[in-house]
mmCIF entry with sequence, helices, sheets and N, C-alpha, C, O atoms, coordinates in Angstrom:
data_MODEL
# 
_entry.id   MODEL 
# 
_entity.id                         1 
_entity.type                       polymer 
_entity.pdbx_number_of_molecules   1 
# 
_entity_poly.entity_id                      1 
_entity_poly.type                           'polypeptide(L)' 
_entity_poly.nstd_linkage                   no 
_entity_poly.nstd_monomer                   no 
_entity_poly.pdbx_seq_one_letter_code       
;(UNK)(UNK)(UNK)(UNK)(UNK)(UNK)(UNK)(UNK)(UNK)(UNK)(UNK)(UNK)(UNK)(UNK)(UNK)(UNK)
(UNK)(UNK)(UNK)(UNK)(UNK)(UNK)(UNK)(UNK)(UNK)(UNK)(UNK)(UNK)(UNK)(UNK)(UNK)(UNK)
(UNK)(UNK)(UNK)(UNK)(UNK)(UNK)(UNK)(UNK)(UNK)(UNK)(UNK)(UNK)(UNK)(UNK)(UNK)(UNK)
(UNK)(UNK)(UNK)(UNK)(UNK)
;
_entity_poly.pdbx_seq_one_letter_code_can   XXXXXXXXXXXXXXXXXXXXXXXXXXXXXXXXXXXXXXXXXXXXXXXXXXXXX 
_entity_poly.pdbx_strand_id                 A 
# 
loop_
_entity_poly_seq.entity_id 
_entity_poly_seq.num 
_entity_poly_seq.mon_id 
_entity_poly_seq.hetero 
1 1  UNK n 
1 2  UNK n 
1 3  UNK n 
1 4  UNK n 
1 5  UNK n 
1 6  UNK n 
1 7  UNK n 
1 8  UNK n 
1 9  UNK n 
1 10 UNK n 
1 11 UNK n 
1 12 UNK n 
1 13 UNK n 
1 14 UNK n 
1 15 UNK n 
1 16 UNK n 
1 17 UNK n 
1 18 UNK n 
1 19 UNK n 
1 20 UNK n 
1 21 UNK n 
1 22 UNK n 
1 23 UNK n 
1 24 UNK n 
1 25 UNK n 
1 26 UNK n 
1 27 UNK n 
1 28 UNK n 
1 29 UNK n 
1 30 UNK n 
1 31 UNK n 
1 32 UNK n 
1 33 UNK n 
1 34 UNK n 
1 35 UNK n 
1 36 UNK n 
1 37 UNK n 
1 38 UNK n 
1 39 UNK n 
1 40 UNK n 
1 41 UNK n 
1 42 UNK n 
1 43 UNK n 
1 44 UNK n 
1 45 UNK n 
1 46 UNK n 
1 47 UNK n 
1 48 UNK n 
1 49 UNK n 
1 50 UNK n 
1 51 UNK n 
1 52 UNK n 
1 53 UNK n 
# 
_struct_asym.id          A 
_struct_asym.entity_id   1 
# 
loop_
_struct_conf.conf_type_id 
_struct_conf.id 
_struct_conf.pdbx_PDB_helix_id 
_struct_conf.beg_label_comp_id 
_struct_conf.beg_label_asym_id 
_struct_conf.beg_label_seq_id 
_struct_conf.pdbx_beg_PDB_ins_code 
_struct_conf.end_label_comp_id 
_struct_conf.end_label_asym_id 
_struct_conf.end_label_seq_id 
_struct_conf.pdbx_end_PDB_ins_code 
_struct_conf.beg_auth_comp_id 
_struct_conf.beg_auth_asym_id 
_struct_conf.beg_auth_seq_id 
_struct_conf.end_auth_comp_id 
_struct_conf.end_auth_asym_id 
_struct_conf.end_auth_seq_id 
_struct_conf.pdbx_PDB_helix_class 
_struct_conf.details 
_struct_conf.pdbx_PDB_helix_length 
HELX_P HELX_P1 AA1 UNK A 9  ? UNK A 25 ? UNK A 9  UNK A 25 1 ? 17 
HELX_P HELX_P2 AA2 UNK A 27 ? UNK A 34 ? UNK A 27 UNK A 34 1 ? 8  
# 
_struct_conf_type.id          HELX_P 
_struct_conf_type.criteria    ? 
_struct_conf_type.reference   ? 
# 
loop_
_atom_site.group_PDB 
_atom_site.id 
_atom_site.type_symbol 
_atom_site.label_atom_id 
_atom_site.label_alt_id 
_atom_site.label_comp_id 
_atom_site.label_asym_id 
_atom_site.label_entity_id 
_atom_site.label_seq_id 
_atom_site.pdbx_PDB_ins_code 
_atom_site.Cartn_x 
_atom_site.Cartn_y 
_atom_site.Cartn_z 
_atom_site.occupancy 
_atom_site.B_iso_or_equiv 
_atom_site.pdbx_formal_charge 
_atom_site.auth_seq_id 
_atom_site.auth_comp_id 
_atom_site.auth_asym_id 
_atom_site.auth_atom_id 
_atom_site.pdbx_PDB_model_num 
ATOM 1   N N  . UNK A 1 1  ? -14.438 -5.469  7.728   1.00 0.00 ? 1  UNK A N  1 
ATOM 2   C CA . UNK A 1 1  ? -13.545 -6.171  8.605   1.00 0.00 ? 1  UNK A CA 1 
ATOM 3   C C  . UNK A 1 1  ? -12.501 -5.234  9.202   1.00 0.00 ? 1  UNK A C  1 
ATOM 4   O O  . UNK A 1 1  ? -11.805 -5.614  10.144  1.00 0.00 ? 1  UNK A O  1 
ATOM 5   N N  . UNK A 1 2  ? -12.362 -3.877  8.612   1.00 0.00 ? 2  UNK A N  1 
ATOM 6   C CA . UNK A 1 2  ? -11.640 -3.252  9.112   1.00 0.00 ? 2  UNK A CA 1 
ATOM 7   C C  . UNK A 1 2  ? -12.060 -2.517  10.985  1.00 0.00 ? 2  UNK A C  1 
ATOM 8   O O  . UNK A 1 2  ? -13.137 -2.394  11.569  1.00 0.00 ? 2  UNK A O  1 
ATOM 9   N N  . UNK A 1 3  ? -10.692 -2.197  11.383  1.00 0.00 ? 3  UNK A N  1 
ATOM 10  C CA . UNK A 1 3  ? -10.899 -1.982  13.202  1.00 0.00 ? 3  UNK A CA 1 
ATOM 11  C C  . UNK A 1 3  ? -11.627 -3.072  13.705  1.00 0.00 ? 3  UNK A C  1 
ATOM 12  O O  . UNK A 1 3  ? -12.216 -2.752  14.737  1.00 0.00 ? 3  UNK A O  1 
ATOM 13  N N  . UNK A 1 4  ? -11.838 -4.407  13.320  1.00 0.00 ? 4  UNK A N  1 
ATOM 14  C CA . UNK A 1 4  ? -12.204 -5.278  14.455  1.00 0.00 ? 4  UNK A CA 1 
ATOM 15  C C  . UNK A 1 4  ? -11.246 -5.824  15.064  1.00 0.00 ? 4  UNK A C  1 
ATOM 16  O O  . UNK A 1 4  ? -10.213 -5.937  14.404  1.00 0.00 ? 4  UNK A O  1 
ATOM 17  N N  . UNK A 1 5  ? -11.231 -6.408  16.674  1.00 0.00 ? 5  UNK A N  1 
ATOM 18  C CA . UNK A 1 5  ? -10.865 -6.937  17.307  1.00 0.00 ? 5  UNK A CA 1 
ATOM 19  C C  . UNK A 1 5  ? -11.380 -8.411  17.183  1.00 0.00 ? 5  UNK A C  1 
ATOM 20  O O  . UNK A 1 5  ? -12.513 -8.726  17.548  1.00 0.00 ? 5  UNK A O  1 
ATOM 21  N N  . UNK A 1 6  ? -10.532 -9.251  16.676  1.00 0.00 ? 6  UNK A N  1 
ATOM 22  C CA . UNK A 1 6  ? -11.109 -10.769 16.663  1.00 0.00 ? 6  UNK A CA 1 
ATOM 23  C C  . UNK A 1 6  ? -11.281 -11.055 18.018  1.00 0.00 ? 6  UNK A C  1 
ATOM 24  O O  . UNK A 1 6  ? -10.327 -10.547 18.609  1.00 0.00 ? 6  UNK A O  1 
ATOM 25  N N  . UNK A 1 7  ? -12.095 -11.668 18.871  1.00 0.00 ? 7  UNK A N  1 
ATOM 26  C CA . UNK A 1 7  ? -11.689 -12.213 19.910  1.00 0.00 ? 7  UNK A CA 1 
ATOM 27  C C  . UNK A 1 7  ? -11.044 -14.226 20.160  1.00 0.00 ? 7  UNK A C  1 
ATOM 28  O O  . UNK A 1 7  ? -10.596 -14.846 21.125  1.00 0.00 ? 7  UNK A O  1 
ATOM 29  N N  . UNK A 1 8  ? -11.356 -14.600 18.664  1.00 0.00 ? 8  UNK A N  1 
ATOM 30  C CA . UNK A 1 8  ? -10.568 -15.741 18.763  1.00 0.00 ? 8  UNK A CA 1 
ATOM 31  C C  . UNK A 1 8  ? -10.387 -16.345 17.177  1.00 0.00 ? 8  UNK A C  1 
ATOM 32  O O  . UNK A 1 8  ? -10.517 -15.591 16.212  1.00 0.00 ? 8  UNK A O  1 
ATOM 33  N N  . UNK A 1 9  ? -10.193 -17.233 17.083  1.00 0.00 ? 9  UNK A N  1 
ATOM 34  C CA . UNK A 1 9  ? -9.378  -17.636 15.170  1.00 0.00 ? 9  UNK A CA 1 
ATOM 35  C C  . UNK A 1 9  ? -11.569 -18.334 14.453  1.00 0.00 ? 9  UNK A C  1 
ATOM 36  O O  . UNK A 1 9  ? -12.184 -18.239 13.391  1.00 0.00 ? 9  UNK A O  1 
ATOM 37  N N  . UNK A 1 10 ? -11.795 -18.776 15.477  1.00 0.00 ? 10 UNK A N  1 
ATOM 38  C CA . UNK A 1 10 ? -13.273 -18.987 14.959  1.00 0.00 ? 10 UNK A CA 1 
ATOM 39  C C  . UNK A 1 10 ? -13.852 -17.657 14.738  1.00 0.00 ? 10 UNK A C  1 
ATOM 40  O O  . UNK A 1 10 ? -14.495 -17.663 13.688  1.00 0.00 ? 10 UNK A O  1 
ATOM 41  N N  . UNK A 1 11 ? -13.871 -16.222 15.485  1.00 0.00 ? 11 UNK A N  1 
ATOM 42  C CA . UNK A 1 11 ? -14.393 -15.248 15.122  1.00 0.00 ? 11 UNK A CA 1 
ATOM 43  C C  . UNK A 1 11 ? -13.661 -14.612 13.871  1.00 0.00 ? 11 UNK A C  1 
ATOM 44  O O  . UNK A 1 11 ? -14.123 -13.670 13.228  1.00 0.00 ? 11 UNK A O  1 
ATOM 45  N N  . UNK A 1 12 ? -12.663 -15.140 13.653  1.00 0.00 ? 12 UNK A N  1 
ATOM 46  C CA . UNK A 1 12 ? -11.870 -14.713 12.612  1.00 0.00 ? 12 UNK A CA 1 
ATOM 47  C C  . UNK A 1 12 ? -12.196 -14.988 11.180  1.00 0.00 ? 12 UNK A C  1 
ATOM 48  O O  . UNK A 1 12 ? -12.197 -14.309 10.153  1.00 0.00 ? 12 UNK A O  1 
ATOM 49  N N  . UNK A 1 13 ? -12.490 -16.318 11.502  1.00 0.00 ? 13 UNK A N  1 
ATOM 50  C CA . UNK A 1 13 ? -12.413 -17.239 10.222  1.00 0.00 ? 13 UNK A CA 1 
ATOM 51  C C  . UNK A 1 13 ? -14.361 -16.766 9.976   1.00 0.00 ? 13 UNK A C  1 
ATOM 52  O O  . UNK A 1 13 ? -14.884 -16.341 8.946   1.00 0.00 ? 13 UNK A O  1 
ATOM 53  N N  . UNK A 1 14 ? -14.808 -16.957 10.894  1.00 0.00 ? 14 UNK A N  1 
ATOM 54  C CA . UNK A 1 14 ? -16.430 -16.520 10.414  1.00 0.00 ? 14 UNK A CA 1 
ATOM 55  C C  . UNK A 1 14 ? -16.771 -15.099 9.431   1.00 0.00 ? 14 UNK A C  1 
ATOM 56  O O  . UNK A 1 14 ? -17.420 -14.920 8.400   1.00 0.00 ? 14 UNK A O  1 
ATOM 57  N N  . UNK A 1 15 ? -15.928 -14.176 10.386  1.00 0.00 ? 15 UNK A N  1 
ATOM 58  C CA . UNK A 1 15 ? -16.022 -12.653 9.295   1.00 0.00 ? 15 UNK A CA 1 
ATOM 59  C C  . UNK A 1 15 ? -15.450 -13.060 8.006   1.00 0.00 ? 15 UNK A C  1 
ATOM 60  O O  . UNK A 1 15 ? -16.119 -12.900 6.986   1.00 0.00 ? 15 UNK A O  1 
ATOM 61  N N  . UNK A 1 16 ? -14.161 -13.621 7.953   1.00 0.00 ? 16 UNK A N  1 
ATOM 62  C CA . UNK A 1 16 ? -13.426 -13.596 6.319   1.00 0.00 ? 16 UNK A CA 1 
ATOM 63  C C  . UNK A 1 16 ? -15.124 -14.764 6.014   1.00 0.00 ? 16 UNK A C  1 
ATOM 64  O O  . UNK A 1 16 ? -16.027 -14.156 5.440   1.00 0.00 ? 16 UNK A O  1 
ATOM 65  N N  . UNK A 1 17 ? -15.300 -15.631 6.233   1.00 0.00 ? 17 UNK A N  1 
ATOM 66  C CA . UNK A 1 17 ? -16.271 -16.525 5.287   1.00 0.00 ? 17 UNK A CA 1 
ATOM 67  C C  . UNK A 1 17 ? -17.267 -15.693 4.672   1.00 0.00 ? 17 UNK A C  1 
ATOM 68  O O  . UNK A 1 17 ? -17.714 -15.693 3.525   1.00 0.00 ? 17 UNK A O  1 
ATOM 69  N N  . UNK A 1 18 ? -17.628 -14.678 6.112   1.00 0.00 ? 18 UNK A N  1 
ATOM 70  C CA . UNK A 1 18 ? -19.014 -14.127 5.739   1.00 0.00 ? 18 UNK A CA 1 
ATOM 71  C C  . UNK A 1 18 ? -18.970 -12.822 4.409   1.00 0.00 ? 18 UNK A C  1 
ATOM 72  O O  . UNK A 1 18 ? -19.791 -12.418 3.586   1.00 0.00 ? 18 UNK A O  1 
ATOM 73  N N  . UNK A 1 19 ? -17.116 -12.373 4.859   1.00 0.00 ? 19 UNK A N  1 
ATOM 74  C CA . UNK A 1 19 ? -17.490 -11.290 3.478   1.00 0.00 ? 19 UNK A CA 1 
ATOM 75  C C  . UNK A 1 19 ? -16.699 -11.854 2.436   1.00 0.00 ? 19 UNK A C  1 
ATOM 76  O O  . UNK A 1 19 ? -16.121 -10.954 1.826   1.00 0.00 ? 19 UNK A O  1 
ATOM 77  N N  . UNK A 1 20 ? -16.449 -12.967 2.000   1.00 0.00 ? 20 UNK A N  1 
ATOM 78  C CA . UNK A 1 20 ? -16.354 -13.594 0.900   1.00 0.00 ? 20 UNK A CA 1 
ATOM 79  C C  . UNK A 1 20 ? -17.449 -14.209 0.410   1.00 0.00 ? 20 UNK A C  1 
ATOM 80  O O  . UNK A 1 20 ? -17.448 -14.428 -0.801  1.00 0.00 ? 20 UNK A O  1 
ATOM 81  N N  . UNK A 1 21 ? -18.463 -14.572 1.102   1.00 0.00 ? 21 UNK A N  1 
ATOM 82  C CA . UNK A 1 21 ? -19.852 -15.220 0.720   1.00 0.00 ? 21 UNK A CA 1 
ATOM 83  C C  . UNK A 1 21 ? -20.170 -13.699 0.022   1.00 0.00 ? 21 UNK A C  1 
ATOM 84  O O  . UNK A 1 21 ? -20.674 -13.837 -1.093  1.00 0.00 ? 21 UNK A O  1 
ATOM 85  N N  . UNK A 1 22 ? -20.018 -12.518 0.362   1.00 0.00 ? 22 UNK A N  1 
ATOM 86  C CA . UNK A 1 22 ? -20.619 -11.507 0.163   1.00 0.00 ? 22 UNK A CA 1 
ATOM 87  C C  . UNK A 1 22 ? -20.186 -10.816 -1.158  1.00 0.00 ? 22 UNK A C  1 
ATOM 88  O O  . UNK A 1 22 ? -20.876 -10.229 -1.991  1.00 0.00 ? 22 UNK A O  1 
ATOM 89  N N  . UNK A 1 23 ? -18.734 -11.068 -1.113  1.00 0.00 ? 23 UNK A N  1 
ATOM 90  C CA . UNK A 1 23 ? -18.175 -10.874 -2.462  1.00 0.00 ? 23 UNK A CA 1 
ATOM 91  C C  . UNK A 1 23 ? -19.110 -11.632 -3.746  1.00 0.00 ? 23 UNK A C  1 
ATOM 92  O O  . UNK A 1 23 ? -19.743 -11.203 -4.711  1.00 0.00 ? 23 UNK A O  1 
ATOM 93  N N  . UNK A 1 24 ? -18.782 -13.145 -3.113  1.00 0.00 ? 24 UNK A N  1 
ATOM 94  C CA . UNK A 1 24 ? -19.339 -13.868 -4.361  1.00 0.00 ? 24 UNK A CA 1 
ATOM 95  C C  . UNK A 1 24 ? -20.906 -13.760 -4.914  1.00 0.00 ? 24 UNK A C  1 
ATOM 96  O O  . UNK A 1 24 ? -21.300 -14.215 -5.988  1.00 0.00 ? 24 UNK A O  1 
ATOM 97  N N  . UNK A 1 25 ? -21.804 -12.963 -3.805  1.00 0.00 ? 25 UNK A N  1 
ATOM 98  C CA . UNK A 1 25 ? -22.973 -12.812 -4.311  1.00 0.00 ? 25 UNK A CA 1 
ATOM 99  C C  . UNK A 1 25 ? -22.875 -11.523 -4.844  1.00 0.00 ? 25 UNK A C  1 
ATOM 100 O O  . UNK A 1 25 ? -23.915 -11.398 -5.491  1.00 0.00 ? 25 UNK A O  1 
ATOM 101 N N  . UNK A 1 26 ? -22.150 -10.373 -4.960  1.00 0.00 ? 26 UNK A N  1 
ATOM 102 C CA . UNK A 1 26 ? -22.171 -8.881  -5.361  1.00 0.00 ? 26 UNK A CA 1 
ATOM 103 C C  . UNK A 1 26 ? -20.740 -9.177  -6.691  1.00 0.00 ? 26 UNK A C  1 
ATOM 104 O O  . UNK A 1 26 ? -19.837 -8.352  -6.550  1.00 0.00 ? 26 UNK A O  1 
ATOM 105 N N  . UNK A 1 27 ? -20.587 -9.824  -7.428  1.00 0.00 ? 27 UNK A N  1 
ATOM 106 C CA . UNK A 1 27 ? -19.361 -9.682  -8.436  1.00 0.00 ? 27 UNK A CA 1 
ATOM 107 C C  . UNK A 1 27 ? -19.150 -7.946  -8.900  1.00 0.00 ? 27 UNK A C  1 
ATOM 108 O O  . UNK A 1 27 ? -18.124 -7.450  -9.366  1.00 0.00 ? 27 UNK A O  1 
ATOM 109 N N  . UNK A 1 28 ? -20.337 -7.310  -8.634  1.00 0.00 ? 28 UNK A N  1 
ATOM 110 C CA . UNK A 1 28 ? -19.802 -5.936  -8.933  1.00 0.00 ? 28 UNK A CA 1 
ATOM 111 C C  . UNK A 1 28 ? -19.044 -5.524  -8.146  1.00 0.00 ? 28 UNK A C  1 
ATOM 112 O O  . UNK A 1 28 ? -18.474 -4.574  -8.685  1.00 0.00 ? 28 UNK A O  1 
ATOM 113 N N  . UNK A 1 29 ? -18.623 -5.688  -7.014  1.00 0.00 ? 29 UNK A N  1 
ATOM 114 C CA . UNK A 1 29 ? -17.533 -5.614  -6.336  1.00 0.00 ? 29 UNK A CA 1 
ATOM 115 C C  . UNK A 1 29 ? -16.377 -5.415  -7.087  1.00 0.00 ? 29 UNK A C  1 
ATOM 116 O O  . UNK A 1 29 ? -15.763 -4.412  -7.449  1.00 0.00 ? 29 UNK A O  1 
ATOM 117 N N  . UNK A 1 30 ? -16.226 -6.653  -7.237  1.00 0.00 ? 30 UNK A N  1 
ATOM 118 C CA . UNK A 1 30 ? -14.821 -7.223  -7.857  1.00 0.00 ? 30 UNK A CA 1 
ATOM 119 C C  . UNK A 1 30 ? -14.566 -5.883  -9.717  1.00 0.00 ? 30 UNK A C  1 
ATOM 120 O O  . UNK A 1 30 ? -13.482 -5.399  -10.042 1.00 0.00 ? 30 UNK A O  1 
ATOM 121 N N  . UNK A 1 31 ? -15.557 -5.727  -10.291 1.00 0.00 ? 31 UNK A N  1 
ATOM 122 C CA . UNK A 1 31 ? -15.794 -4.714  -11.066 1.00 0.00 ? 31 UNK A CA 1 
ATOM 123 C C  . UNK A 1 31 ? -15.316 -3.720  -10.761 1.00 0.00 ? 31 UNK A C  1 
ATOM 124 O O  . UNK A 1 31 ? -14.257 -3.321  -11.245 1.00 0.00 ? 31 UNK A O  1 
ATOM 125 N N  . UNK A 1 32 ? -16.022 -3.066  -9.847  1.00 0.00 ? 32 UNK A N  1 
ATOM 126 C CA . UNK A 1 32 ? -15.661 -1.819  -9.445  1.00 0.00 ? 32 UNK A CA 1 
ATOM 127 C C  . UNK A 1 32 ? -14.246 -1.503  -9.278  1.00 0.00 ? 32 UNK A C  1 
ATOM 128 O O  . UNK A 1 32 ? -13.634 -0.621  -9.879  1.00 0.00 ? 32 UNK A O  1 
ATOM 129 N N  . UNK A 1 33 ? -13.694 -2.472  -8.226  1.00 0.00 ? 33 UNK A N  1 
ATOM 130 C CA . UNK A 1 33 ? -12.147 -2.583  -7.873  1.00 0.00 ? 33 UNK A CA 1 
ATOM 131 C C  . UNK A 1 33 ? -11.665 -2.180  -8.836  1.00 0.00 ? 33 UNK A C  1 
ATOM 132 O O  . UNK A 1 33 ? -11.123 -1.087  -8.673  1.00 0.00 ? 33 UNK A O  1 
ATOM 133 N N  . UNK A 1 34 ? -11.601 -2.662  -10.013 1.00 0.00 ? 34 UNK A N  1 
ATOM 134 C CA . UNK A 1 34 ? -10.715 -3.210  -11.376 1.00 0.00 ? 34 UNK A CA 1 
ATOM 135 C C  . UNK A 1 34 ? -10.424 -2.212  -11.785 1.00 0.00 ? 34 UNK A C  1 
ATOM 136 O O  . UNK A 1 34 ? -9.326  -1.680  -11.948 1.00 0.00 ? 34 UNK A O  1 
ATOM 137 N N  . UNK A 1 35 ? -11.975 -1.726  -12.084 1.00 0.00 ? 35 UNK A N  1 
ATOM 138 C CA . UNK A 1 35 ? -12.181 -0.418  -12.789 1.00 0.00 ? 35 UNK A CA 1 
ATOM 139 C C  . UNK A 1 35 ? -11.863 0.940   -11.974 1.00 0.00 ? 35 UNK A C  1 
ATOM 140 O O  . UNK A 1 35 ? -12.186 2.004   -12.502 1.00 0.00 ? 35 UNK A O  1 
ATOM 141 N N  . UNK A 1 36 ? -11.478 0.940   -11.189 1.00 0.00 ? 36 UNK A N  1 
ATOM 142 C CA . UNK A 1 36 ? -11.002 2.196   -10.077 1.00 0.00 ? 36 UNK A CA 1 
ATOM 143 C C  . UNK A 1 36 ? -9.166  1.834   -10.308 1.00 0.00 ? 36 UNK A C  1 
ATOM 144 O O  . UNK A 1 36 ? -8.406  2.781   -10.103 1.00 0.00 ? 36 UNK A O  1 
ATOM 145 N N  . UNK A 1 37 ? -8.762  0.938   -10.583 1.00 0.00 ? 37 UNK A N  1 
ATOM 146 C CA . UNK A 1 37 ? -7.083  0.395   -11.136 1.00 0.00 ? 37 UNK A CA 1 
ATOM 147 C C  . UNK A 1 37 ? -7.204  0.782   -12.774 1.00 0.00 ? 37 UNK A C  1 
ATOM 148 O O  . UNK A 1 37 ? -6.191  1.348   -13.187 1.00 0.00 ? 37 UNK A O  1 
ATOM 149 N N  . UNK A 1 38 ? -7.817  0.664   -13.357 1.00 0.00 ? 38 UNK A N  1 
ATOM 150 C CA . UNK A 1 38 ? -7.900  0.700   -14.425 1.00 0.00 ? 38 UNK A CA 1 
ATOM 151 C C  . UNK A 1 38 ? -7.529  -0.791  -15.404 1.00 0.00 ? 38 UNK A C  1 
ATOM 152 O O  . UNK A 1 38 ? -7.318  -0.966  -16.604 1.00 0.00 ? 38 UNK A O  1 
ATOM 153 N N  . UNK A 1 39 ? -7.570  -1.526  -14.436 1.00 0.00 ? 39 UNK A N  1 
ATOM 154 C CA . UNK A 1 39 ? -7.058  -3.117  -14.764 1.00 0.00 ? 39 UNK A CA 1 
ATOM 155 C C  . UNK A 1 39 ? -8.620  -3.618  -15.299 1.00 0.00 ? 39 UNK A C  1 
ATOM 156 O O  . UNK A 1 39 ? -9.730  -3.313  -14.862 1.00 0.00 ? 39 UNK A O  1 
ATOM 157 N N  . UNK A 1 40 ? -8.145  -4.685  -16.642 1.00 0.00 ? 40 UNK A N  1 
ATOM 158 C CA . UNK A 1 40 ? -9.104  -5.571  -16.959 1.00 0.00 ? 40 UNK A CA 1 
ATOM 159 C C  . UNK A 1 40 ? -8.777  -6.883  -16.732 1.00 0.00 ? 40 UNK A C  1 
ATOM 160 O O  . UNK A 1 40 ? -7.632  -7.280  -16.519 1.00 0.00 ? 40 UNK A O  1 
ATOM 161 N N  . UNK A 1 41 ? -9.652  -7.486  -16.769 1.00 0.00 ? 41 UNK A N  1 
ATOM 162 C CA . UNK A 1 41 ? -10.080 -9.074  -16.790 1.00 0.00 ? 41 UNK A CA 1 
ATOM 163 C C  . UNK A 1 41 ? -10.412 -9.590  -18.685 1.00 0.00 ? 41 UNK A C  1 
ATOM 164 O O  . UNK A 1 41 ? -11.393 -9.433  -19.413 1.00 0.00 ? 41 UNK A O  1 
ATOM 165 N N  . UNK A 1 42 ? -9.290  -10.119 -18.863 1.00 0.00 ? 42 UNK A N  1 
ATOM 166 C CA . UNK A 1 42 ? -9.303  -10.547 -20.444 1.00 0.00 ? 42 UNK A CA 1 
ATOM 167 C C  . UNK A 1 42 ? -8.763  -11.803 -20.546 1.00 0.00 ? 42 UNK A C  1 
ATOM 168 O O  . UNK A 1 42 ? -7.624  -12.179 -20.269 1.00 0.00 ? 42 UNK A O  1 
ATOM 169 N N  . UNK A 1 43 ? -9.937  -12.560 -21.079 1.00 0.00 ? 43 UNK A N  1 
ATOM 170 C CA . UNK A 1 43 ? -9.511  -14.191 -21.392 1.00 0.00 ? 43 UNK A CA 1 
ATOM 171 C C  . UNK A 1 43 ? -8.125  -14.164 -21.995 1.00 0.00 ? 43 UNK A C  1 
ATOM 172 O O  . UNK A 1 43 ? -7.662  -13.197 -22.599 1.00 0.00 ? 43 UNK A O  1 
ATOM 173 N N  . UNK A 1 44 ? -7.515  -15.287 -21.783 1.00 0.00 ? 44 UNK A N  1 
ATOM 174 C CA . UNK A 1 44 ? -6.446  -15.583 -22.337 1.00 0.00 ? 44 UNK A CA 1 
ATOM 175 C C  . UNK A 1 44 ? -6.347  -16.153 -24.102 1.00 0.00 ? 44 UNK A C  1 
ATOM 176 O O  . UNK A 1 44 ? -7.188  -16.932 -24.550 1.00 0.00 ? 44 UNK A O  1 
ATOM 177 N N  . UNK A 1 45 ? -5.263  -15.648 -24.892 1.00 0.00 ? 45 UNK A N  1 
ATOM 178 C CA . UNK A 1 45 ? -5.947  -15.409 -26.082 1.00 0.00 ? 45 UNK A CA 1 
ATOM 179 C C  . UNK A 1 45 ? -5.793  -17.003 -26.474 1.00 0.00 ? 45 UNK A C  1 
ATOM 180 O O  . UNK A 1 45 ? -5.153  -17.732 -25.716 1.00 0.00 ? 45 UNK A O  1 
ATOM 181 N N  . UNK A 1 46 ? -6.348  -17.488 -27.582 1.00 0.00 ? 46 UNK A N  1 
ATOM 182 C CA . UNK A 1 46 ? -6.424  -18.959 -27.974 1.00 0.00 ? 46 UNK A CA 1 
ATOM 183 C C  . UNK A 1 46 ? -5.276  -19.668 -28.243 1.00 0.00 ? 46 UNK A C  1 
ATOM 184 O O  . UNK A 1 46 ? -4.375  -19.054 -28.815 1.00 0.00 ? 46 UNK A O  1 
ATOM 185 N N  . UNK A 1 47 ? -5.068  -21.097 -27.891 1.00 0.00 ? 47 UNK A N  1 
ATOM 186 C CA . UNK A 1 47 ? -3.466  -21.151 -27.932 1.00 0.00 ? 47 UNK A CA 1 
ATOM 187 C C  . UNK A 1 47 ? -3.748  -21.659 -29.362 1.00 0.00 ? 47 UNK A C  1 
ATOM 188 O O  . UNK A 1 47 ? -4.851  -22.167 -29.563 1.00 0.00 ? 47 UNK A O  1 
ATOM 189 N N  . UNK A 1 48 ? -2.622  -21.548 -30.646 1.00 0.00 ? 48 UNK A N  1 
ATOM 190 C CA . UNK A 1 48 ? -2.470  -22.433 -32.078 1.00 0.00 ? 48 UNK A CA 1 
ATOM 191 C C  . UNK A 1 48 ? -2.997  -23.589 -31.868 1.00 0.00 ? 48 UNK A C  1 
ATOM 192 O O  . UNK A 1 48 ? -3.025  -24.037 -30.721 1.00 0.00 ? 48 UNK A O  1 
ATOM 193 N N  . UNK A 1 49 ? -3.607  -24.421 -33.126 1.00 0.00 ? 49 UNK A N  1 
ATOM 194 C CA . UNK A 1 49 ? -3.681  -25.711 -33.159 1.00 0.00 ? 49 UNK A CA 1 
ATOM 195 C C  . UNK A 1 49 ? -2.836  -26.128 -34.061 1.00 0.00 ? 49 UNK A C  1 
ATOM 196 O O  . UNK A 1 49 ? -2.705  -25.759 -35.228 1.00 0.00 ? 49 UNK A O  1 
ATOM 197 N N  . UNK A 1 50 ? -2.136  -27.101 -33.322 1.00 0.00 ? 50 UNK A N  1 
ATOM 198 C CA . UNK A 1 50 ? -0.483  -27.820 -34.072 1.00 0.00 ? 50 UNK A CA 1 
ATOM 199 C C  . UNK A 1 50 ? -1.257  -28.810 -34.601 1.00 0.00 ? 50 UNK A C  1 
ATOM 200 O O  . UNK A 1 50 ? -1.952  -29.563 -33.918 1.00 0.00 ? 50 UNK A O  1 
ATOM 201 N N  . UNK A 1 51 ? -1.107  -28.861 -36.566 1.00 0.00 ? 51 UNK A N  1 
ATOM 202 C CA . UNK A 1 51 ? -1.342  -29.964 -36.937 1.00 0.00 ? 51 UNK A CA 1 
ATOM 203 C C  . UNK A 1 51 ? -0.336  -31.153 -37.073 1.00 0.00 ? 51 UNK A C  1 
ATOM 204 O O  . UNK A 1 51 ? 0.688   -30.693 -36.569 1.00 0.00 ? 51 UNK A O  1 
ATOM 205 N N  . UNK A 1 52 ? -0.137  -32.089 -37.370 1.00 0.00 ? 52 UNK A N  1 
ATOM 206 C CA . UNK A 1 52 ? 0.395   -33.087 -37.270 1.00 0.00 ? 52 UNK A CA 1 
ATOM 207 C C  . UNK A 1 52 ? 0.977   -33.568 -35.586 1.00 0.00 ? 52 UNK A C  1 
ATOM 208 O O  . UNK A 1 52 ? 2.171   -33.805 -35.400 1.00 0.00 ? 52 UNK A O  1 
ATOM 209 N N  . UNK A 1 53 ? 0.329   -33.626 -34.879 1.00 0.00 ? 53 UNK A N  1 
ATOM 210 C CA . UNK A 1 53 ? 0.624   -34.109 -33.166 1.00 0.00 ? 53 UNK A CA 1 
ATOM 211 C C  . UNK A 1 53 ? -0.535  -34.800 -33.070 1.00 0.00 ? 53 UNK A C  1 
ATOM 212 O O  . UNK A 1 53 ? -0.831  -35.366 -32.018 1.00 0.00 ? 53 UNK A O  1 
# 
């Protein structure tokens, strides 16, 4: 998407759809990114179970 000239908000909105469709079929994408930051993706840890509630 980079250096294009939109020529209107429909040509706009079609490229972002089309490379987000593209993201979501390649998740190594989103991998790669992370891992070039050095950032992970880590579930959130389990919350306590409060007895008596």
């Amino acid at each position: 998407m980079a250096n294009t000239a939109f020529t209107d908000p429909d040509h706009l909105t079609r490229t972002l759809r089309r490379g987000l469709a593209h993201i979501q079929r390649h998740p190594e994408l989103i991998n790669g990114c992370l891992t070039e930051t050095g950032l992970t993706l880590t579930p959130d840890p389990p919350k306590p179970i409060r007895k008596g509630q």
